[in-house]
N, C-alpha and C positions, 0 to 999 in steps of 0.2 A: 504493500500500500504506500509506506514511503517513497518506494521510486516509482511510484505510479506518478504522487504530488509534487515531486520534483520534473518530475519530465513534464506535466502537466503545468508549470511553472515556464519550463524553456520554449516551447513555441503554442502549437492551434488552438483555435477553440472549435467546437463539434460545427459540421457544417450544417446551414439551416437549408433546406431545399428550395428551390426558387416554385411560385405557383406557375403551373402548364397553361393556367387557364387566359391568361394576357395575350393578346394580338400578337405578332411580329414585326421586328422590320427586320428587311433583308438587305445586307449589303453583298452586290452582282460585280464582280472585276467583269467588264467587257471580255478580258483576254487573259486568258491564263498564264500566271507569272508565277515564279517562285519565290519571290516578295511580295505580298499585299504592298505593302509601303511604294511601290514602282510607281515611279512618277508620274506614265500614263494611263494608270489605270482609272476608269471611272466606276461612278456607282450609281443604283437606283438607290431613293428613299421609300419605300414601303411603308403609309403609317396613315391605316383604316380607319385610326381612334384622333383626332389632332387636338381634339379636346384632352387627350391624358396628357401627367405631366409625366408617366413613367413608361417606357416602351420596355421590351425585351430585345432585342436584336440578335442577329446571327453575323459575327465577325470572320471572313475568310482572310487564314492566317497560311503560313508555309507548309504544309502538307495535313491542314485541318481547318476543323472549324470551333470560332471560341461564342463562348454564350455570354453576353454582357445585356444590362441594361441602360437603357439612357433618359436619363431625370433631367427634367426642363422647366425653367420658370414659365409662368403665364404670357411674358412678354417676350422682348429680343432678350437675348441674353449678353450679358457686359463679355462674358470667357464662356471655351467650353475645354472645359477641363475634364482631362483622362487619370483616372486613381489608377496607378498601379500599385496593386496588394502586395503584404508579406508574405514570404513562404508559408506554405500550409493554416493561409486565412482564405476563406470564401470572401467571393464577394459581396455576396449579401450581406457580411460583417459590417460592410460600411451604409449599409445602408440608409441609416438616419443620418451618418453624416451628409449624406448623396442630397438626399431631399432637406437639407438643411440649408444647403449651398443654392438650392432652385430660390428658396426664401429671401437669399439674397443677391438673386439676379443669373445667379450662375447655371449654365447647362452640368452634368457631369455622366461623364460614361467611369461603370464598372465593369468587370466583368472577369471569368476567370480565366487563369492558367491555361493549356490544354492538358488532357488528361487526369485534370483535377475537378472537384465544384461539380457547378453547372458542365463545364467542358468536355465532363468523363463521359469517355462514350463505352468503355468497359472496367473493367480492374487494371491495378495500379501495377500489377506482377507483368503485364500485356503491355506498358509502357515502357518506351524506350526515351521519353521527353528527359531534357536536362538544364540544368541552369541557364544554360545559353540559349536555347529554345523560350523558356518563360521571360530572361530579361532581354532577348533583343528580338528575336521575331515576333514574340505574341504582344509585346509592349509595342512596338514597331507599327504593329497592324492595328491595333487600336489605339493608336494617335495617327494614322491615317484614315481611320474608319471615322472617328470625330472629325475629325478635317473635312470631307468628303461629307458629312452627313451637316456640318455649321460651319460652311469656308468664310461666312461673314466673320465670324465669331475667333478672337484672338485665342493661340492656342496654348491652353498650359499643363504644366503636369504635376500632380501631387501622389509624391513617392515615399509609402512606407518599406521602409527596413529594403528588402529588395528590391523593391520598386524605386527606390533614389540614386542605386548604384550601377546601374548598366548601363545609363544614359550615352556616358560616352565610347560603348562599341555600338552606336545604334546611327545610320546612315542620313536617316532625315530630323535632325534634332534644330536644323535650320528654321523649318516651320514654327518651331517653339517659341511663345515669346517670357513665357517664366514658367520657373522651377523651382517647386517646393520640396525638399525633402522632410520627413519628418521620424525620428529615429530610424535614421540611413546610416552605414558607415563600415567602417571594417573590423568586424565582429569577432579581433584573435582571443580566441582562448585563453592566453597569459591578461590580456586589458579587462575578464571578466575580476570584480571584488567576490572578497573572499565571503560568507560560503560561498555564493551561486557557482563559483570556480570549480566546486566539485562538484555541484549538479551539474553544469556543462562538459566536465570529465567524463560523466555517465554515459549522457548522450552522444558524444563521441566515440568513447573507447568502451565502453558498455555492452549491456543489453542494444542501444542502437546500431550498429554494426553486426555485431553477430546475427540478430532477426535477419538485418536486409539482405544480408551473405546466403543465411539458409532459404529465406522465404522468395527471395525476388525483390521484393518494394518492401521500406520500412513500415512497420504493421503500426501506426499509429494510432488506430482504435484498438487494439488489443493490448499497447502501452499507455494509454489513457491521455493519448494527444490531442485526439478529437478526429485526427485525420490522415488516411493513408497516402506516403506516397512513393511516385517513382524513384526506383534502384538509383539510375543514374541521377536525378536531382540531388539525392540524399549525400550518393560520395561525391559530388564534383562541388555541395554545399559544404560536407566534412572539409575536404582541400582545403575550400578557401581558408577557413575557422581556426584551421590546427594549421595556417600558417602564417608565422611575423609578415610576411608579402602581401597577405590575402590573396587575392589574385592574380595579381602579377606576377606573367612568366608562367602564366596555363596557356599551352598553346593552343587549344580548342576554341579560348574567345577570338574572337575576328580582328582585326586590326585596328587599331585607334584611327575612328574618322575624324571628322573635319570637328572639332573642337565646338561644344556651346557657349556661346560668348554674351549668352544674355542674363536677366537676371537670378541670381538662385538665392534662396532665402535656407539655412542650412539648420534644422530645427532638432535640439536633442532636449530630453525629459532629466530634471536632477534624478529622479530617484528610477534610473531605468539600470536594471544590472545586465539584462540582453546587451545591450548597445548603450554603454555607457557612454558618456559627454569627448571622454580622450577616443574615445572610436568611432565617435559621429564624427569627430574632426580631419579625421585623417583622409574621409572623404574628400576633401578641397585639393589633396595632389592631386585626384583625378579631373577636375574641373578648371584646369590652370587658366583659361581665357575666360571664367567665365564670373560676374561679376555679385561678390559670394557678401553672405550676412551670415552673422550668426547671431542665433538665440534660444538661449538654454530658457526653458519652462519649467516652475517649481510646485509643485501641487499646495502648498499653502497659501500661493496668490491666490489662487481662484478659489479656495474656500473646499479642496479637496483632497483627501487623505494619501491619495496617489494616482499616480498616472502612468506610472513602470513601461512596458512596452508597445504592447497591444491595446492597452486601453484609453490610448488614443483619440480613438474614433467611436467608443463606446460611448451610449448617450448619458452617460454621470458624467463623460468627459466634457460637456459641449461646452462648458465656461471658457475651454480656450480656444475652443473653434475657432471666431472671431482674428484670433492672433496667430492663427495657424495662416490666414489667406490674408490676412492684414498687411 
């Protein structure tokens, strides 16, 4: 039971199912590409409902399809903002924060990983998806699918934990006109405080490893994660983790494109021992052009007991919402 609550401590919470029963929209490349994100692709918008503010959509991504939804204020929208998720959180995790942001003006698309969430189109043992697949082609295709679907609408992106660090191996970050991270950073093993250091030890060198070794995909609902996933996510997520580089010098990521050089706002939590504040920071070598802020958030300003990693976006969180897009 102990290491159920510790592991249960280091990453998911259970995933909530999306309802079938909502309309779709369809995003149609004209041409088959092996990038959504291809410059000339175009798209139809499909959307039977125009009165809702929430659609479901269908994202075509590099050799799949992702399920996201997209939440829209009543009006034009000021941004239309892409949430890319943390590892092994659904999208509907954010949900309140999604429809929080229509309230003030904003469009926002979520949606998930492939092979994960919504996404999964089987078991996690039958996937071959991996870091590089969720942070640069699936992120890739939905900031093109937003684009494509609100080209009025300036393009931004709000990045939890994984979702703030792939930016830069991802081709069209040109379109982007800001960048929020929000506990993003380079998650070594040695920078977690101590205990959590030995809960992070578990999940490393533990029970996590040996499962994903014998089973296929790391059994997260059977270690009390909330959520299972693919083989290769889990060791190419190990790598990073359990190394002072993170990622640097994994030759599987793609080559550093053209630098984002516009604004990023770079957001870590005091009381986060996932992604502590000295590992939010390290993010900024990777964003060398591009023009960075930082701001630590402390759960006693907003009158809240904590905010640690993931609970971020949960709605006890919303008091900082505000300062999250501020």
């Amino acid at each position: 039971m102990l290491y159920y609550q510790i592991l249960g401590q280091y990453a998911a919470i259970q995933i909530i199912r999306t309802s079938p029963s909502r309309p779709a929209i369809f995003l149609t490349p004209h041409h088959t590409s092996p990038f959504t994100a291809h410059p000339n692709a175009t798209y139809h918008y499909v959307n039977p409902t125009r009165e809702r503010q929430m659609q479901p959509i269908d994202i075509p991504a590099k050799g799949t399809t992702l399920k996201g939804t997209l939440y829209q204020p009543p009006a034009a929208s000021k941004a239309a903002i892409v949430l890319h998720g943390a590892t092994g959180v659904p999208a509907r995790y954010y949900r309140h924060f999604a429809a929080w942001l229509t309230t003030q003006g904003y469009a926002c698309l979520t949606y998930d990983y492939r092979d994960f969430g919504a996404s999964a189109t089987g078991h996690a043992k039958h996937s071959n998806a991996t870091m590089v697949d969720w942070g640069v082609h699936d992120q890739s295709a939905a900031q093109a699918a937003l684009t494509a679907l609100l080209p009025e609408a300036p393009l931004w992106v709000i990045g939890h934990s994984l979702g703030g660090f792939m930016l830069p191996f991802q081709s069209n970050t040109a379109q982007i006109s800001r960048v929020i991270t929000v506990a993003s950073g380079a998650a070594y093993i040695g920078d977690h405080p101590w205990p959590y250091r030995a809960m992070a030890g578990l999940f490393w060198y533990g029970p996590g490893p040996i499962s994903t070794k014998l089973l296929g995909y790391l059994p997260g609902k059977a270690l009390g994660l909330g959520a299972n996933l693919p083989a290769q996510v889990y060791w190419q997520w190990r790598r990073w983790c359990t190394s002072k580089t993170f990622y640097e010098g994994d030759k599987s990521l793609p080559l550093l494109s053209t630098p984002y050089a516009g604004p990023l706002k770079i957001i870590a939590m005091n009381d986060d021992v996932m992604m502590p504040p000295k590992s939010v920071w390290k993010i900024e070598r990777f964003y060398l052009e591009a023009q960075k802020a930082r701001t630590t958030l402390h759960p006693k300003d907003y009158g809240l007991k904590r905010i640690g990693h993931i609970e971020a976006f949960h709605p006890r969180s919303a008091p900082i919402w505000p300062n999250i897009i501020s």
